[in-house]
C-alpha positions as CSV (number, residue, x, y, z in Angstrom):
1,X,22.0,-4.0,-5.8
2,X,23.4,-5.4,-2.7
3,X,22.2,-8.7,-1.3
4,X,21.0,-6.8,1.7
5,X,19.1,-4.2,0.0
6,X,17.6,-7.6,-1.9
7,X,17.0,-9.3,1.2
8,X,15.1,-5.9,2.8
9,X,13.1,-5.8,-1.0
10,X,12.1,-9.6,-0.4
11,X,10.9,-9.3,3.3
12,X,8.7,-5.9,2.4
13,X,6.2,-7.5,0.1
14,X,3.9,-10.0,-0.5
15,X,5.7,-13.2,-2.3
16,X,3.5,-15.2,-5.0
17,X,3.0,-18.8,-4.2
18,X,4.5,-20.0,-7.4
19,X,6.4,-18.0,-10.1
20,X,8.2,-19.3,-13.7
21,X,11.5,-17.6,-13.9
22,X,11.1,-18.5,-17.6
23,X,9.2,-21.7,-19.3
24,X,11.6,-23.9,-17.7
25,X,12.0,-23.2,-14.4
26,X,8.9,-22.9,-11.8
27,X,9.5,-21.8,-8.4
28,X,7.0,-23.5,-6.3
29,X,7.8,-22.3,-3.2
30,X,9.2,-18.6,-3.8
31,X,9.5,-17.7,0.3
32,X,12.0,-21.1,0.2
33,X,13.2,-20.3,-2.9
34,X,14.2,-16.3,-1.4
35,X,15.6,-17.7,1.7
36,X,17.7,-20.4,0.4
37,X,19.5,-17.9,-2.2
38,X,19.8,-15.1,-0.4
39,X,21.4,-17.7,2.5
40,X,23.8,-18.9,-0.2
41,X,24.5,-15.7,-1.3
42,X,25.4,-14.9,1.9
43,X,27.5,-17.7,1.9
44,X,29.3,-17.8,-1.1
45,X,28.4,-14.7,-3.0
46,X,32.0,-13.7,-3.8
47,X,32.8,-16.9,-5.3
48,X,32.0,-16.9,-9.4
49,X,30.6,-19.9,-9.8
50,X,27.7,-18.8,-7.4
51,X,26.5,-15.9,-9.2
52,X,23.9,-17.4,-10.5
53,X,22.2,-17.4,-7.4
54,X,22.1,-13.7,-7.2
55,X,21.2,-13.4,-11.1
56,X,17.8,-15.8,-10.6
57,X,16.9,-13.1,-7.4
58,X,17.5,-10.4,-9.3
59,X,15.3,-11.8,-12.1
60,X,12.5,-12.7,-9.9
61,X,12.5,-9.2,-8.4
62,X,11.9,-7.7,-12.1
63,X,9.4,-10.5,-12.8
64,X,7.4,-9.4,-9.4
65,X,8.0,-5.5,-10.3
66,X,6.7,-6.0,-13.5
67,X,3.8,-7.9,-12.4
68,X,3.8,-11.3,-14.1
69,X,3.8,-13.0,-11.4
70,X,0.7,-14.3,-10.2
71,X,-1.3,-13.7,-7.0
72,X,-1.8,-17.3,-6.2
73,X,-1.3,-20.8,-6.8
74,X,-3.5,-22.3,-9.6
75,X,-5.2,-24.7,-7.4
76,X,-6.5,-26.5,-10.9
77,X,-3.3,-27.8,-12.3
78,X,-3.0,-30.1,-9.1
């Protein structure tokens, strides 16, 4: 998948508040969190050491597919 076809995918739907990528890493603020990647990937997406960037939006896009991400923040843990 192409980081435009991620960035059209990203702008079509409805982003969660928060997400956990795994049990280590919460995204707090997914729309920043999109934005920021797909502006690095942009940037730098044919240099290696960046791939990672492209790997955590591909893995949030599966998370959101496969609905475990949730619909809002949890106002309680604040």
């Amino acid at each position: 998948m192409s980081i435009e076809e991620l960035e059209t995918y990203f702008e079509g739907i409805d982003l969660p508040e928060t997400v956990y990528l795994n049990p280590a890493i919460k995204i707090t603020d997914v729309k920043k969190f999109v934005r920021s990647h797909i502006i690095t990937v942009k940037a730098h997406g044919h240099i290696r050491a960046y791939s990672s960037f492209m790997d955590r939006l591909l893995q949030l896009k599966e998370i959101i597919e496969a609905g475990n991400a949730p619909k809002t923040t949890d106002q309680s843990s604040m």
